[in-house]
C-alpha positions as CSV (number, residue, x, y, z in Angstrom):
1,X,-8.2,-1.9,0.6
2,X,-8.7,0.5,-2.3
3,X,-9.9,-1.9,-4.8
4,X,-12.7,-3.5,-2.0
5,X,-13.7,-0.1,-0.8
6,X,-15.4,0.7,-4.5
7,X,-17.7,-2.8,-4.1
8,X,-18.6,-2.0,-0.9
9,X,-22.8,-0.9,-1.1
10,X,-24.0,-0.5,2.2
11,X,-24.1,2.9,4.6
12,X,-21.6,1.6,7.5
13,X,-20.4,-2.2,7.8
14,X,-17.3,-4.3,9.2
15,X,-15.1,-6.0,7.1
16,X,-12.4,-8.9,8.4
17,X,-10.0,-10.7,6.7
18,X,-6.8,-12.7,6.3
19,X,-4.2,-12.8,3.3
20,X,-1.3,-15.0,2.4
21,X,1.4,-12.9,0.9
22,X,5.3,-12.7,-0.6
23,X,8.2,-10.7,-1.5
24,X,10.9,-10.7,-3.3
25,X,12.8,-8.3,-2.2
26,X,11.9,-7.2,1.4
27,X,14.9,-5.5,2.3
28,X,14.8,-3.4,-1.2
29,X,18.8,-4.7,-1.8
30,X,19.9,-2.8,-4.9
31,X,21.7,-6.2,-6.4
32,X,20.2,-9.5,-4.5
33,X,17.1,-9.2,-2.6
34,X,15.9,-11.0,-0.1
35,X,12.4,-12.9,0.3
36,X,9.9,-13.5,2.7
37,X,6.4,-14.5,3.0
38,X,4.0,-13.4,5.4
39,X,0.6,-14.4,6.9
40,X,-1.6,-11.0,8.0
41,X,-5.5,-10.4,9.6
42,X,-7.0,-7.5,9.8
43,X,-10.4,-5.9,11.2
44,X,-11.8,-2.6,9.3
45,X,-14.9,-0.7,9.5
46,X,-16.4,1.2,6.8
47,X,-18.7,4.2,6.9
48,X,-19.4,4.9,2.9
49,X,-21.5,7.8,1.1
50,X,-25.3,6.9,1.3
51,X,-25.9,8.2,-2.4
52,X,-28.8,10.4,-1.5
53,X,-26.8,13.5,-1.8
54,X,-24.2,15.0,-4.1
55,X,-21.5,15.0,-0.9
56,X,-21.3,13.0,2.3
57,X,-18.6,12.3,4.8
58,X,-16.8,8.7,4.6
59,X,-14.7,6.8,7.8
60,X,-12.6,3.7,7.2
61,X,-10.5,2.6,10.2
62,X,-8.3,-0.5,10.1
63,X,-6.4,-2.4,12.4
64,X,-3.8,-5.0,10.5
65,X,-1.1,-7.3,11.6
66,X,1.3,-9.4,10.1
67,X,3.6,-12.2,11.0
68,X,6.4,-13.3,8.4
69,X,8.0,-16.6,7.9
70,X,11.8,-15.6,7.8
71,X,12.2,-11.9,9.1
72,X,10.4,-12.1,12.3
73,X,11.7,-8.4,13.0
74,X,9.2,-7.4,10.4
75,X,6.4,-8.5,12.3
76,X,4.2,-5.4,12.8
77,X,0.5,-4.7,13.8
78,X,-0.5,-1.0,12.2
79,X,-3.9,0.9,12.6
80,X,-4.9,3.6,10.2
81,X,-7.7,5.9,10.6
82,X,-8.7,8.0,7.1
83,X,-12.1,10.2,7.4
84,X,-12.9,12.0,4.2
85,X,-15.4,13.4,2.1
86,X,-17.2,12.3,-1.1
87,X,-18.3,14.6,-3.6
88,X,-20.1,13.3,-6.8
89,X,-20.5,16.1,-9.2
90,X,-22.0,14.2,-12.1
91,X,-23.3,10.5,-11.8
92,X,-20.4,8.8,-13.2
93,X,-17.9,11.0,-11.9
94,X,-16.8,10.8,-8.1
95,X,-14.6,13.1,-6.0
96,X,-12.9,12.0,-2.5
97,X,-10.2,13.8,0.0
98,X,-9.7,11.5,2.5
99,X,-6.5,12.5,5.7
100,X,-5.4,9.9,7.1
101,X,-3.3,8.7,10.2
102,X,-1.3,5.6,11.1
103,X,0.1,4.2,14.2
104,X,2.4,1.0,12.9
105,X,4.5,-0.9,15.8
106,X,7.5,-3.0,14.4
107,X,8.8,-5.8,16.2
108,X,12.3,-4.2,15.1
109,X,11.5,-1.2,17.0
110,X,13.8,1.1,14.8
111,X,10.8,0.6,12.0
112,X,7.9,1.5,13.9
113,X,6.4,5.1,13.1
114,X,3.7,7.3,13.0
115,X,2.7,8.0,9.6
116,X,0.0,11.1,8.6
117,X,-1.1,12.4,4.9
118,X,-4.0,12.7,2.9
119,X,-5.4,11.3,-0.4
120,X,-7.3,12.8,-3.5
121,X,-9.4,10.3,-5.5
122,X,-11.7,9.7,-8.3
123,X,-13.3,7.6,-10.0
124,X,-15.2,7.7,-13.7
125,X,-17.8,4.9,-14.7
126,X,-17.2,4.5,-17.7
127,X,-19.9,2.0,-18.9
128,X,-22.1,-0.3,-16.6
129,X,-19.5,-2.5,-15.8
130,X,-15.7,-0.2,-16.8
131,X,-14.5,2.1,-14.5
132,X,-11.4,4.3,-13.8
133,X,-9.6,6.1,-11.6
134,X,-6.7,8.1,-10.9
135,X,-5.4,9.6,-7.2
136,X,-3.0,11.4,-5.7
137,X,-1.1,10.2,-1.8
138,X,1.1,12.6,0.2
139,X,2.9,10.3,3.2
140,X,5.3,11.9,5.9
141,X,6.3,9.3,7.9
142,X,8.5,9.3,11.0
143,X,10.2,6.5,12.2
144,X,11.8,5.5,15.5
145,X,14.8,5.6,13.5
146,X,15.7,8.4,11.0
147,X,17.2,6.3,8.4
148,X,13.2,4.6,8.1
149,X,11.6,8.1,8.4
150,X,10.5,9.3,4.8
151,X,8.2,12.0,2.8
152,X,6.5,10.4,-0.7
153,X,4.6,11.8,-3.2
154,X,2.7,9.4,-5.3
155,X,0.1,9.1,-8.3
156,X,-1.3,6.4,-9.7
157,X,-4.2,5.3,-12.1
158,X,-6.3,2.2,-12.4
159,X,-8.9,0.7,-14.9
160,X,-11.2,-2.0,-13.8
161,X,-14.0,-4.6,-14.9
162,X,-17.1,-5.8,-13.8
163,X,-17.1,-9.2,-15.6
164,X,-20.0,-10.6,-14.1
165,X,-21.7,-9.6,-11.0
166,X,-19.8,-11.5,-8.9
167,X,-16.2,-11.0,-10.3
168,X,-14.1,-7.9,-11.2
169,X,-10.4,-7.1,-12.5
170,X,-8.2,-4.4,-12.4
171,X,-4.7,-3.2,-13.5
172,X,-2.9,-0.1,-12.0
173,X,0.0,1.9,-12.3
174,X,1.7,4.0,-9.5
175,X,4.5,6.3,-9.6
176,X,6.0,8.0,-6.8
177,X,9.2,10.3,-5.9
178,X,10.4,10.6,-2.2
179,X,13.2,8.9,0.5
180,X,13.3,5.1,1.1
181,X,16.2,2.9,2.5
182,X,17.9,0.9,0.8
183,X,20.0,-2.5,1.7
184,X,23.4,-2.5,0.4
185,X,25.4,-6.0,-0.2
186,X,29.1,-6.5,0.3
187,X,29.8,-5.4,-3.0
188,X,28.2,-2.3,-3.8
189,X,29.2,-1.1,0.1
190,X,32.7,-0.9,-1.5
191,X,31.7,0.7,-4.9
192,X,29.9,3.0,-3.2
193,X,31.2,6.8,-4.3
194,X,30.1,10.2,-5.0
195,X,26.5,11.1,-3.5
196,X,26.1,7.9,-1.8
197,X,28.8,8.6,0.9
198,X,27.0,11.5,2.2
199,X,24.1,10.0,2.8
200,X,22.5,8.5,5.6
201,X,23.5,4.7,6.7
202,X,23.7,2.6,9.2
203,X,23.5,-1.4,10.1
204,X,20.2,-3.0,10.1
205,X,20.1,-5.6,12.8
206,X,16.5,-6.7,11.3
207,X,17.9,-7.6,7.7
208,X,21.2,-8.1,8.9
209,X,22.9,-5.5,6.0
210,X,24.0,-2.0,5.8
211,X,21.3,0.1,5.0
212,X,20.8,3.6,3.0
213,X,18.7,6.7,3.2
214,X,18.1,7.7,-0.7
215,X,15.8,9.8,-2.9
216,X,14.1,7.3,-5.1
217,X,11.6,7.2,-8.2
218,X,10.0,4.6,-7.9
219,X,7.5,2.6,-10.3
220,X,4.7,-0.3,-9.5
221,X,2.9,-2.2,-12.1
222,X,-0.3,-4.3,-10.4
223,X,-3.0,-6.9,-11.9
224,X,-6.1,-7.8,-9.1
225,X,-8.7,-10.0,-9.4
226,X,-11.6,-10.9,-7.0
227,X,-14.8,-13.2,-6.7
228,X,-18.0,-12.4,-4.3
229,X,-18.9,-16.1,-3.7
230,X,-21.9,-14.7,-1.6
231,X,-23.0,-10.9,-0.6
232,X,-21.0,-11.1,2.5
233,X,-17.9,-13.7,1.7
234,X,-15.6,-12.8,-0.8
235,X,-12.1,-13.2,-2.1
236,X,-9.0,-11.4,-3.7
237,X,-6.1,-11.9,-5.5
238,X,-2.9,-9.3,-6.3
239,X,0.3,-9.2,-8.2
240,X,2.5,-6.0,-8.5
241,X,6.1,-5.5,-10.0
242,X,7.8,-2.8,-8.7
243,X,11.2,-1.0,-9.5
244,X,12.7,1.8,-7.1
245,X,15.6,3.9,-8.4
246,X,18.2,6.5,-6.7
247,X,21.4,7.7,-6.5
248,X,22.9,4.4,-5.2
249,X,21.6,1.9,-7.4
250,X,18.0,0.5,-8.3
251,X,16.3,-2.6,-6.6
252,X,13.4,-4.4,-8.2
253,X,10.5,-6.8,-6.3
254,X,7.4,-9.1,-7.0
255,X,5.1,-9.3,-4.8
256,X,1.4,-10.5,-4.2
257,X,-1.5,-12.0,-1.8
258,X,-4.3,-14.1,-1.7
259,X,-6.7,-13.7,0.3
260,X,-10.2,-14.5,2.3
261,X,-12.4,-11.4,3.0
262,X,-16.1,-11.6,5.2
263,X,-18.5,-8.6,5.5
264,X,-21.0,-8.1,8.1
């Protein structure tokens, strides 16, 4: 949503979708994963800067759900509301603080939770067609469950191309530092020791594995791509590798999406 938010022009439009997606890793094991794909839709609306003055307010409200092929208990539908404000203080340099909120209901109800934070943003043009940008995301989430609640810091970068005017590129990098579960297999459940037996666990009827509550670092390398085959129909492509390390153990994941995007 990031990357089609900077190609969107107009004042206030509507934006629906659908993406075909996979993971390798879905319950973030720290020695096998396990994979899924998914099929998700989603409906947003977009109220963007009008450019006729230095700052202006900005809405983008969402409302997403997705329905996956092997863990059904992941099933969720999720709305997120984020207003904000847009500052440019120089042509090619723009400023936004965006808060957010989000309202996601898990089939496995132990997973659904109301997340809140806020995000700082901006973006360089660097030529007519390279651009940057770099951001900061604070997340407290709480969960139905405690072991899926979590607080995240996160900061990331990206660098992207307008190749023609029809198709742009970009590559990111995100880094972030805050709790996440963990799956634990058979094995590493009985090699557990030191810090990891104090922490947080229970079984995960959803995944069907014993599940941790850790402090993680956790990196995520991502190549996009998409094509505006008219002004209104468009599509999008994503691949990101991510690695999450904590005290336990580190777990590792591919994932992408394809998908269809109209504008009206």
């Amino acid at each position: 949503m990031m990357i089609l938010g900077t190609h969107i022009k107009a004042l206030a439009e509507w934006e629906t979708g659908a993406k075909v997606g996979f993971d390798t890793n879905v319950d973030r094991a720290i020695e096998v994963g396990r994979s899924d794909s998914y099929l998700s839709a989603y409906l947003s609306f977009f109220r963007e800067p009008s450019g006729e003055s230095r700052t202006d307010w900005t809405l983008a409200t969402t409302m997403e759900g997705a329905a996956f092929a092997r863990f059904h208990e992941l099933d969720y539908l999720m709305l997120t509301v984020a207003p904000g404000v847009n500052f440019i203080p120089h042509r090619i340099w723009t400023i936004q603080v965006s808060p957010f909120i989000q309202l996601k209901g898990v089939k496995d109800s132990e997973q659904s939770a109301l997340t809140f934070g806020g995000k700082l943003s901006m973006r360089e043009q660097i030529t007519g067609d390279l651009y940057a940008g770099q951001y900061y995301i604070y997340r407290d989430s709480r969960a139905d469950s405690d072991v899926y609640s979590f607080t995240e810091h996160a900061v990331g970068a990206f660098l992207g191309m307008n190749w023609t005017s029809a198709f742009f590129s970009e590559i990111s990098y995100e880094y972030s530092y805050g709790d996440s579960f963990q799956a634990l297999s058979t094995t590493s459940t009985a090699i557990l020791t030191g810090p990891g037996r104090r922490k947080q666990r229970r079984f995960s009827t959803a995944f069907e594995r014993e599940i941790i509550k850790d402090k993680v670092d956790r990196h995520s390398f991502g190549i996009s791509a998409g094509i505006d085959w008219t002004k209104t129909l468009f599509s999008l492509a994503s691949y990101t590798y991510t690695t999450m390390k904590g005290d336990v153990g580190t777990s590792t994941s591919h994932g992408g999406f394809v998908g269809l995007g109209y504008r009206f």
